[in-house]
N, C-alpha and C positions, 0 to 999 in steps of 0.2 A: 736754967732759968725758965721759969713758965714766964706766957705772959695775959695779961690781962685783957679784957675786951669789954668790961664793964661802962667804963667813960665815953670809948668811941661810942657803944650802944645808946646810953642815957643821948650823947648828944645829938645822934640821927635822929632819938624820939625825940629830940627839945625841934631838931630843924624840921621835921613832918610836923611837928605840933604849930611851929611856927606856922608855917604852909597852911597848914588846913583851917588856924582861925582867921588867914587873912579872907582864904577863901570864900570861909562863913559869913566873913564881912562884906564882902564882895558881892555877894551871890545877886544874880539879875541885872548887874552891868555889865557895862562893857571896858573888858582889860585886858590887858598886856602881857602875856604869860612868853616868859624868859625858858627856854628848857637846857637842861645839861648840857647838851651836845651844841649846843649855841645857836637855835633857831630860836623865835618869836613869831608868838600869833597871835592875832587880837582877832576878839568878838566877844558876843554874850555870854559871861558864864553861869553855871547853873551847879551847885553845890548843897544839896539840903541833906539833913539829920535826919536820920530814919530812926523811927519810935524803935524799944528793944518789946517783945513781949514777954512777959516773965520774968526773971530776976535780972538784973536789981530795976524794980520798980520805977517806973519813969525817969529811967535810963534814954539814953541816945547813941546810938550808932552812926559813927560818921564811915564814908567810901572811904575808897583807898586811892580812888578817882574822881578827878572833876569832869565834868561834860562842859564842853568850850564849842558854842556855834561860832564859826565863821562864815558870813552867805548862807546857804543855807545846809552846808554842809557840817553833819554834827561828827565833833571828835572828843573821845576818851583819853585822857591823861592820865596818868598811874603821878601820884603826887611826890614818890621819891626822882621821877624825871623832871622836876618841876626846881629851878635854880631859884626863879624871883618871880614875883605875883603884881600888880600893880593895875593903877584903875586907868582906864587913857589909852 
């Protein structure tokens, strides 16, 4: 029996997908980021689309990371660490 790995795959892209438009929604307040391992940290996040140059034309490039200040200390998140997003 082989087995399959297509479904799990689509659904990590649906929950990254998730993730990252909450983030886009997000971006310049101040929220709540939930992580896997079950810490929480709040501060300002900061989330932007970086232009693609060259194909496909006015294209957008999103991170794979969010930048989360807390005080004045700045931290990079990799967004599959990222459990739940929330504004507060």
């Amino acid at each position: 029996m082989t087995a399959t790995y297509g479904p799990v795959t689509t659904a990590f892209g649906e929950y990254l997908s998730t993730i990252r438009d909450q983030a886009i929604a997000l971006n310049g307040t101040t929220v709540s980021v939930n992580l896997v391992g079950g810490q929480t940290m709040s501060g300002t996040l900061a989330y932007v689309t970086e232009s693609v140059s060259g194909w496909p034309a006015g294209g957008s490039q999103w991170p794979n990371a969010l930048t989360l200040t807390v005080s004045t200390k700045v931290h990079k998140i990799r967004l599959d660490h990222v459990s739940s997003l929330g504004q507060g």
